[in-house]
C-alpha positions in Angstrom: -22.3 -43.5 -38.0 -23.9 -41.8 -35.1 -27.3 -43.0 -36.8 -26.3 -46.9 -37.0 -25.0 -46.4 -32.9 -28.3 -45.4 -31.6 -30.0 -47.7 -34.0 -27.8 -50.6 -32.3 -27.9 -49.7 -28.6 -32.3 -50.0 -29.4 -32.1 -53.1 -30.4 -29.8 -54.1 -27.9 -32.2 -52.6 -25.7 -35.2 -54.4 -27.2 -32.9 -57.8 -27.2 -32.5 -57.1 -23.5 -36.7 -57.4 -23.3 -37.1 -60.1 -25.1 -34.5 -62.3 -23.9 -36.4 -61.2 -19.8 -39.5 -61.9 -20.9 -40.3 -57.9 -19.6 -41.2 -54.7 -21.5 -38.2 -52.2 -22.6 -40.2 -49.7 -19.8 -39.1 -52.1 -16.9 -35.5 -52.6 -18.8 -35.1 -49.2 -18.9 -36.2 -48.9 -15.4 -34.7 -52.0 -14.3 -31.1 -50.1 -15.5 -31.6 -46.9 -14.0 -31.9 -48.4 -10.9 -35.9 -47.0 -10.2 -38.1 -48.2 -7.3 -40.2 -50.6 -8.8 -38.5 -53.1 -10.0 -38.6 -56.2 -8.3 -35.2 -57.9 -6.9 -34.6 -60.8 -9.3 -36.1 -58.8 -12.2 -33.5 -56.3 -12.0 -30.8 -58.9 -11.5 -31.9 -60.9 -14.6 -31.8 -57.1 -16.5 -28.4 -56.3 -14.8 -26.8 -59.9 -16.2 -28.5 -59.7 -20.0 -27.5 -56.7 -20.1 -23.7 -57.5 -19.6 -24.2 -60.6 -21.4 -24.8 -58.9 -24.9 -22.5 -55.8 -24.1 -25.2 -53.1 -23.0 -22.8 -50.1 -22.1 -25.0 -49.2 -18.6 -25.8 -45.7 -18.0 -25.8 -43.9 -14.7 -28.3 -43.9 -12.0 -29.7 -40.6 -12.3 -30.5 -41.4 -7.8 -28.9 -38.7 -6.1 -29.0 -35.8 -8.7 -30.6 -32.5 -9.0 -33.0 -31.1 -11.2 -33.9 -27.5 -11.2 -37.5 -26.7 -12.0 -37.6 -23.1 -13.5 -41.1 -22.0 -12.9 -42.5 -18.6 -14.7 -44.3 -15.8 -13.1 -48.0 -17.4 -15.3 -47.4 -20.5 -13.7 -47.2 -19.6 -9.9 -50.3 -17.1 -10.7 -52.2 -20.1 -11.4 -50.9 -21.8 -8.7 -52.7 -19.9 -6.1 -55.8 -19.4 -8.0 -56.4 -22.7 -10.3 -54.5 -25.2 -9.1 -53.4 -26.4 -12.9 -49.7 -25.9 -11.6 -50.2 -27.1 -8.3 -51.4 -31.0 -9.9 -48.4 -30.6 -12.5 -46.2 -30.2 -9.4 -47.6 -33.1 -7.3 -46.7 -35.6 -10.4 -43.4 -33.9 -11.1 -42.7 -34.6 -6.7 -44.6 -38.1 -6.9 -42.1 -39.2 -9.8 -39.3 -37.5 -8.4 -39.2 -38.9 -5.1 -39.7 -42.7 -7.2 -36.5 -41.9 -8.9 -34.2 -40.9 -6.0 -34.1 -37.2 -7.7 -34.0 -33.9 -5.9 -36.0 -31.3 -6.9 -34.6 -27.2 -6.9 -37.4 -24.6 -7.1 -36.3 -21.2 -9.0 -39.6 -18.8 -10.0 -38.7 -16.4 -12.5 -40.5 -13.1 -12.7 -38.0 -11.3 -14.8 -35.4 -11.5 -17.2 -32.7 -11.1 -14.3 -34.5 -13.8 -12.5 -34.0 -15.9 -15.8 -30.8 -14.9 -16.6 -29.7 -15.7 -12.9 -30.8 -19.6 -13.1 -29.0 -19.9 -16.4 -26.2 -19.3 -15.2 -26.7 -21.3 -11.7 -27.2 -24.2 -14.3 -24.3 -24.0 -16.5 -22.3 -23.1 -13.5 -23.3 -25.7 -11.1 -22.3 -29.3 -11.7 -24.8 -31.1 -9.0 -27.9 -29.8 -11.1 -27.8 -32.7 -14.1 -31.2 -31.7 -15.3 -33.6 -28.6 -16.1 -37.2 -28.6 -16.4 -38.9 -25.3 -17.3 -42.8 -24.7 -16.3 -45.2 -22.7 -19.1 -42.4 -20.5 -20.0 -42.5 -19.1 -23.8 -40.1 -16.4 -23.8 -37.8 -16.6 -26.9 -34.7 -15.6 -25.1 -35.1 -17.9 -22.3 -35.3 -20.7 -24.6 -32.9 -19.9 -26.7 -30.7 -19.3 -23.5 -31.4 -22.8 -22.1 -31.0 -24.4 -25.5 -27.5 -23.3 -25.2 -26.7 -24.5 -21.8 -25.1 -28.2 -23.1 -27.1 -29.9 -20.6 -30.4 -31.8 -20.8 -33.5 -29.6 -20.8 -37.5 -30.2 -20.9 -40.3 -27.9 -21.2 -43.3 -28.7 -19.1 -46.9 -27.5 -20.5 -45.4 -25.3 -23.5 -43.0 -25.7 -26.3 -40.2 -24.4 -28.5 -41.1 -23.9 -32.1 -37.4 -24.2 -33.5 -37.6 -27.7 -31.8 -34.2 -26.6 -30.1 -35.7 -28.2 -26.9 -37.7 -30.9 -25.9 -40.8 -30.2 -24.7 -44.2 -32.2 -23.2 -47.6 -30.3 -23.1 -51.1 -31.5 -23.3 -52.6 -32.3 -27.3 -54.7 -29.0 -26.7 -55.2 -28.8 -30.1 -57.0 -32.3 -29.7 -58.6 -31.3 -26.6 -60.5 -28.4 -27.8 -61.4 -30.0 -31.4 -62.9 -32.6 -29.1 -64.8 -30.1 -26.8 -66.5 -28.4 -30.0 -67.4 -31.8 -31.6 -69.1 -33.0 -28.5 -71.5 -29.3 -28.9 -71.8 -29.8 -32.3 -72.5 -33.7 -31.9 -75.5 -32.0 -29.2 -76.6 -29.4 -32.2 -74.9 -26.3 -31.7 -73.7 -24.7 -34.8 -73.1 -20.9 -33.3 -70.1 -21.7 -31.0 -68.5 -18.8 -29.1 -64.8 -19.5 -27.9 -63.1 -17.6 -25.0 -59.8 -17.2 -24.2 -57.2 -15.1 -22.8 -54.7 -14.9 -26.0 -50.6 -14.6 -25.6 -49.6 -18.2 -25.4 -49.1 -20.6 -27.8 -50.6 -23.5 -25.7 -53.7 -21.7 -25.6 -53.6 -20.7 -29.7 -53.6 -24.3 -30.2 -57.0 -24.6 -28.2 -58.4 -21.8 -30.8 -57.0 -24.0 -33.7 -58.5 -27.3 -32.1 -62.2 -24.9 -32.1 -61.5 -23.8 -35.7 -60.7 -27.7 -36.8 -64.1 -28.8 -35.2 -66.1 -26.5 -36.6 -64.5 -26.8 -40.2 -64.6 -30.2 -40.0 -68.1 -30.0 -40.0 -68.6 -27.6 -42.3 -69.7 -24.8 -40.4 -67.9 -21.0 -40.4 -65.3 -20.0 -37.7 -66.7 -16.6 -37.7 -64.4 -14.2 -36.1 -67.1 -12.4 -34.6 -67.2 -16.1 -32.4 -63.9 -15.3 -30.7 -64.1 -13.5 -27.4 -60.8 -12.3 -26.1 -60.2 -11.4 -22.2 -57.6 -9.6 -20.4 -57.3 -12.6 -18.0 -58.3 -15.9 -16.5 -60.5 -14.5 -13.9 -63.8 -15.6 -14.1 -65.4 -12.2 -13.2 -63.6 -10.9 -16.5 -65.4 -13.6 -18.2 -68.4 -12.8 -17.2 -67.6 -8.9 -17.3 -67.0 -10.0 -21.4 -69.6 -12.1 -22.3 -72.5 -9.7 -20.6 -70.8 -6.9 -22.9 -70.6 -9.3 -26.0 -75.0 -9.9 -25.4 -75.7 -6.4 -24.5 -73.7 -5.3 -28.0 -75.1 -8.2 -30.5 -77.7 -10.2 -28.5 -77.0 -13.9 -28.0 -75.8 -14.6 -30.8 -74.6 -18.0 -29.7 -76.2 -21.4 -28.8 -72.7 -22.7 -26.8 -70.4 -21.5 -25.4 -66.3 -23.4 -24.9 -63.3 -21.4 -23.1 -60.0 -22.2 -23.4 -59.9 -22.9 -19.6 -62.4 -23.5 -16.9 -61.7 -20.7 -14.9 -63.5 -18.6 -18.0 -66.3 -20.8 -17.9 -67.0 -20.5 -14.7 -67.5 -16.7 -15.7 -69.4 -17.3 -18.5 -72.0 -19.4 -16.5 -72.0 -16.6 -13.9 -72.5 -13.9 -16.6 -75.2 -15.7 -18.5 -77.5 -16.7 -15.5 -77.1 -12.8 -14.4 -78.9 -12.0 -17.6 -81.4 -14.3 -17.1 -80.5 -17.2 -19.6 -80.5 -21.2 -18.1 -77.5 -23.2 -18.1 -77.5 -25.0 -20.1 -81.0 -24.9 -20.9 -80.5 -21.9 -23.2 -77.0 -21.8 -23.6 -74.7 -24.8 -23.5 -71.2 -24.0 -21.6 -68.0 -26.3 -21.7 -64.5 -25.6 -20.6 -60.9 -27.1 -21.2 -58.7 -28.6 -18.0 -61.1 -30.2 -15.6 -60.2 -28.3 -12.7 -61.3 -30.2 -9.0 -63.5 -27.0 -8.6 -65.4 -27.3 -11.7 -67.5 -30.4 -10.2 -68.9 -28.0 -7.6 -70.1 -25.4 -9.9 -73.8 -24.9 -10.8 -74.4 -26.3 -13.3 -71.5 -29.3 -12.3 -69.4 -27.9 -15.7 -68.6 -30.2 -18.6 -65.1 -29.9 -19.5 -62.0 -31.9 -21.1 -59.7 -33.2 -18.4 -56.2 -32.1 -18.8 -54.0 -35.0 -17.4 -52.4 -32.5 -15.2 -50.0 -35.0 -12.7 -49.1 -36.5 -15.7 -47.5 -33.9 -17.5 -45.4 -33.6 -14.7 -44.4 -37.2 -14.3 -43.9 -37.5 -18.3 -41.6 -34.6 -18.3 -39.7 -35.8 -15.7 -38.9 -39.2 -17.2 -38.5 -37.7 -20.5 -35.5 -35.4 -18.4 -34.4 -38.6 -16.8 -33.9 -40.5 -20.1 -32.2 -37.4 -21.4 -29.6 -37.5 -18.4 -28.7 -40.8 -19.3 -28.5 -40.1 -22.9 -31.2 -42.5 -24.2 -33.3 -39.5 -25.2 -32.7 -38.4 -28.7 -33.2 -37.1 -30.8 -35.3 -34.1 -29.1 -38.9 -34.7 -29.0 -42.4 -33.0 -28.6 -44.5 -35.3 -26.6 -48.7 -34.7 -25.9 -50.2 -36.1 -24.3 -54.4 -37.8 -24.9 -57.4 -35.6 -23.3 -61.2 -36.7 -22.7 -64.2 -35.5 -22.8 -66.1 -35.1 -18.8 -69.9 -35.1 -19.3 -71.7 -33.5 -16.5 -74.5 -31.2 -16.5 -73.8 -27.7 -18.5 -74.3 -29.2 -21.8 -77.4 -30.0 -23.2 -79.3 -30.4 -26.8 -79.7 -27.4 -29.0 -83.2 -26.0 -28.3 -83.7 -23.9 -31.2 -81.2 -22.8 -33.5 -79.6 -18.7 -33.6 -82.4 -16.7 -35.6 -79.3 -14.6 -37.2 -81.9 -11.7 -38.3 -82.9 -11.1 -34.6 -79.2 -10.4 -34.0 -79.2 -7.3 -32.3 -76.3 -5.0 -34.3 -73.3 -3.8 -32.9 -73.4 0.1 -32.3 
């Protein structure tokens, strides 16, 4: 029964669209009473609607949302700036939609256990997003709240929530192909492990070069402590003083490590990308200004922001389910730190490690 209603108020939806002559975007919009919607558009909507029985939801104008945003995230706020676009497309799509927006950083689980119950306790909050959090009990704990909840840039793998992230699987199987596509076969990847946005990046690496039918040696995976680039230049200096360079290419789970790895290669000497070819993952505004200008995969970064929020917003007026994972498309950015393979890893000049 509960199937055949939300299969019926679709179609009503779609017979709302086609009877306008508009798309179900600017019906839904139309309905929700959004900016953007031209006067006599959303009165043609308003009257269809009523005409075939659409049961109209609430106007989400007026009501909070509380953005829960983890210690990681406000980190990279002050040194990235991956969290600081996300923000300015969650505040740009907010302020479209009449919706106010309520700041908690968590640090702790006091600090999360706090704006759980804020949220189940207050009755002006209608909505919850929560930024690059993966603790299990604070998902679970937001799962249980009865109200609607979105995870911004990470995701629950019971599915309890809905979540909206980047495809950074995609992104970095895309990233290798385009070093491969150039000749590399020996591709180092760097990351800083412990989330599972970022394990999917690994996955995307090992898809690319499988796909290929090269070897995802494990020796080819260079962990770091964190994003800083010094660290990654601090890693990959030790990684060629233990085995030589043992690489043609390197790609990072983030730019930030690239960055270091450029820095730590031209310190020993080696051209970028003359003898090594580097490439990173999120298209930072900085990474146009390094030296090499960095060749990266641009992370639509406002739009994860703006997606989650409408994906709330539907949610709050219950023409979200059932709960969804939504990624979103990355692309490759050519600039100047990849180049063609110039010779090929001579494997028995590998120097061993001690």
């Amino acid at each position: 029964m509960a199937a055949e209603q939300k299969k019926g108020r679709r179609t009503r939806l779609d017979d709302i669209a086609a009877r306008c002559g508009v798309s179900i975007s600017t019906v839904s919009r139309a309905l929700a009473g959004e900016k953007g919607v031209r006067p006599e558009i959303r009165k043609l909507v308003l009257e269809t609607a009523s005409a075939v029985s659409y049961a109209l939801p609430a106007s989400v104008a007026g009501k909070k949302v509380m953005l829960v945003a983890s210690g990681a995230a406000m980190i990279d706020y002050v040194r990235n700036q991956f969290t600081l676009h996300v923000l300015e497309g969650l505040n740009a799509r907010a302020s479209a939609l009449g919706i106010e927006m309520a700041m908690r950083p968590v640090a702790d689980k006091a600090d999360e256990a706090r704006v759980i119950d804020e949220m189940r306790n207050d009755a002006s909050f209608g909505g919850m997003l929560i930024l690059t959090v993966d603790e299990e009990d604070m998902l679970a704990a937001a799962a249980d709240l009865g109200k609607p909840v979105v995870l911004v840039n990470s995701d629950d793998p019971y599915m309890r929530l809905s979540s909206v992230t980047p495809c950074n699987r995609s992104a970095a199987f895309i990233a290798a192909e385009r070093l491969i596509e150039a000749g590399h076969q020996r591709i180092l990847f760097m990351l800083r492990p412990g989330r599972r946005t970022i394990e999917r990046r690994l996955e995307g690496w090992r898809d690319a070069l499988q796909h290929h039918g090269l070897t995802a040696d494990a020796d080819l995976v260079l962990e770091v402590e964190d994003w800083l680039p010094e660290l990654g230049a601090e890693a990959i200096t030790r990684l060629v003083g233990d085995k030589g360079l043992c690489f043609t290419a390197v790609l990072t789970a983030g730019d930030s490590l690239a960055n270091g790895a450029v820095r730590g290669l031209q310190a020993m000497g080696y051209a970028v990308p003359q003898d090594v070819s580097v490439m990173g993952i999120d298209d930072l505004p900085q990474s146009a200004f390094l030296n090499p200008p960095l060749s990266t995969v641009h992370i639509p970064m406002r739009e994860l922001g703006a997606t989650a929020l409408d994906l709330l917003r539907d949610m709050m007026l219950g023409l979200a389910l059932p709960r969804r994972r939504v990624e979103l498309a990355c692309h490759v950015v050519e600039r100047g730190s990849v180049a063609a393979v110039r010779h090929p890893v001579a494997m028995d000049h590998i120097k061993p490690i001690a």
